[in-house]
N, C-alpha and C positions, 0 to 999 in steps of 0.2 A: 504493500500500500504506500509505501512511504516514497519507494524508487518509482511509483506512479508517480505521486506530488510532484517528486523532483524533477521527475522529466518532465512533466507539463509545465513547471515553474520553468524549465530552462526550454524550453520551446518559443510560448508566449515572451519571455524576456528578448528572445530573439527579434521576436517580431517586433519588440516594442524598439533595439538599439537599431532594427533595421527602419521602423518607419521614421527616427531620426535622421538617421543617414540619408536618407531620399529626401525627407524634406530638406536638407542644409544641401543637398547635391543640384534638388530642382530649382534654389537657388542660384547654385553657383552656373547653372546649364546658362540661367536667363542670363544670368549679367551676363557673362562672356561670351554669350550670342549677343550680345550689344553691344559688343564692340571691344569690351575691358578685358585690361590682361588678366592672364588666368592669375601670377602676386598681388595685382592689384584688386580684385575681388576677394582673395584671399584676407586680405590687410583691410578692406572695408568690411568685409561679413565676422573678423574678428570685435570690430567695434558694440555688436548688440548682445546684450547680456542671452537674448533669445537662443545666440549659437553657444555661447558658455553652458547656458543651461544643458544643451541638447547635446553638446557635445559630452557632457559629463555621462548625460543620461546613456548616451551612447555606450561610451567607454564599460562602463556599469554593470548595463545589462547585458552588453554585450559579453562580458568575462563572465556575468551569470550562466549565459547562453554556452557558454563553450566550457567550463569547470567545474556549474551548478552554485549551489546559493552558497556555501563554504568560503566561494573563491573569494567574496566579498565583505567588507568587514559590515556588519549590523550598521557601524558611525558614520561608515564612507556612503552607503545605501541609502541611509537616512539622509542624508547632505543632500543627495542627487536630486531625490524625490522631493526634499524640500523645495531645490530651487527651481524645479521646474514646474510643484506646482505655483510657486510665485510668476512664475513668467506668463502662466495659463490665465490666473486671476488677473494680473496686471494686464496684460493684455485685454483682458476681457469685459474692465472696467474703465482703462484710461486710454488705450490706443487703438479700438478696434475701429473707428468709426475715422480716425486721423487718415488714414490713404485706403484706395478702392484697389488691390491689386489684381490682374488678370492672367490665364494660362498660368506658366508654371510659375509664377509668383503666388496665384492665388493656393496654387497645389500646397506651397511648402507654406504657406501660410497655414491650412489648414491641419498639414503635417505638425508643424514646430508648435503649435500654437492651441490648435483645438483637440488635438490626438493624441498628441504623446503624453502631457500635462495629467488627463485623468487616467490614462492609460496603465500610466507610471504607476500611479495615485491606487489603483483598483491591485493592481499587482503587487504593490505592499502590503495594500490590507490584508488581501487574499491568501497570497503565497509569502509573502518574509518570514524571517525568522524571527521569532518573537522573545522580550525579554532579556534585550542585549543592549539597550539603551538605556542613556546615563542623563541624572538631572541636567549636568551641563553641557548635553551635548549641541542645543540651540543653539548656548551662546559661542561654543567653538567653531557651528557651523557658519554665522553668521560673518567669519574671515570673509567668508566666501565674496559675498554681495559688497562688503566694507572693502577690501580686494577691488572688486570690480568698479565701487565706484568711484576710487580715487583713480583710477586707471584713466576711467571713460571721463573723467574731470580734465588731468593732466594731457590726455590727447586732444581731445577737444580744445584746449586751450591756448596748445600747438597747431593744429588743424584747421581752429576755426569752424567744426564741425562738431556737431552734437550728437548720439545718439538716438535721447530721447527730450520728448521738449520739458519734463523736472528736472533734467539736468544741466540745462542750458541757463548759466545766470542772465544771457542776454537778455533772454524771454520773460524767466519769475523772479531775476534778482537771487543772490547768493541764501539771501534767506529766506528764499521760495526752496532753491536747491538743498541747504539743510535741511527744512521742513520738509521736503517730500523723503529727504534720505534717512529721516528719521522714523517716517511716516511706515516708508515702506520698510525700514528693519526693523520694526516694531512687529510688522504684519509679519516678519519671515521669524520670527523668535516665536510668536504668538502660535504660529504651525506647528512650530517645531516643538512647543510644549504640548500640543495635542498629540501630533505624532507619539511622543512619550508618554504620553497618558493611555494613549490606544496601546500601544506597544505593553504596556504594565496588566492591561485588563482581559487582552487579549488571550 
């Protein structure tokens, strides 16, 4: 029974790092059918937390997919699944109405953005391994996004290009940009202690 679990847990994981991969690839198809080089599409689809997220998720599931659930530590799991469901909610609340994308933009949109997010989400609940999570694992995971968003501050700043528009002082002012980065690590700790509370009852 159990090497049943297992194997469906690493089946479905598969699916979930592959419909990553498709959607960050049916990105990369469109831009460099527009003309851009394939570093420099690289070096822009590195700027959105969207591909951080997915990319992680990727990695993840993907080593779930090919070693089973062992291969992966409970903390590192929990991280992944964290920040892509923030990219799902975010997405879902503040950026989905900001550009109408078409063809394979709208694909990986719907990939990166509406699929993988609860997908990820349903696949924890379901199949993780339970009872290996730690009061502080939120606040460790939380490097992650504070990571990212002095990154996507310091390039922008260089660049001249923004992300997203809470992080653009141009737009909300430096203490629009605090306040939403507070906003939104408030919202990514906030998961992350439910995660650990499902994880203890489960």
């Amino acid at each position: 029974m159990e090497a049943n679990r297992d194997g469906l847990a690493r089946a479905l994981a598969g699916l979930i790092a592959l419909a990553s991969l498709a959607g960050m690839a049916a990105q990369f198809i469109y831009q460099t059918g527009e003309g851009q080089a394939a570093s420099q599409v690289a070096w822009s689809m590195a700027r959105f937390f969207t591909n951080v997220g997915n990319a992680l998720v990727a990695g993840v599931f993907g080593l779930i997919a090919w070693r089973g659930r062992c291969a992966v530590s409970a903390r590192v799991l929990g991280m992944a699944v964290c920040a892509i469901v923030l990219v799902g909610v975010a997405f879902a609340l503040l950026l989905r109405g900001l550009h109408h994308p078409q063809g394979l933009q709208l694909l990986s949109s719907h990939l990166l953005h509406d699929l993988v997010p609860p997908a990820a989400a349903a696949w924890w609940l379901a199949l993780g391994r339970r009872g290996l999570l730690m009061a502080g694992d939120p606040w460790r995971w939380l490097l992650l996004p504070l990571t990212y968003g002095l990154y996507a501050e310091a390039r922008g700043a260089v660049e001249g290009t923004y992300p997203y528009f809470f992080l653009n002082p141009g737009k909300v002012g430096w203490g629009g940009v605090l306040g939403w980065q507070l906003a939104l690590g408030a919202g990514f700790v906030l998961t992350g202690y439910l995660m650990v509370r499902l994880d203890r009852r489960s």
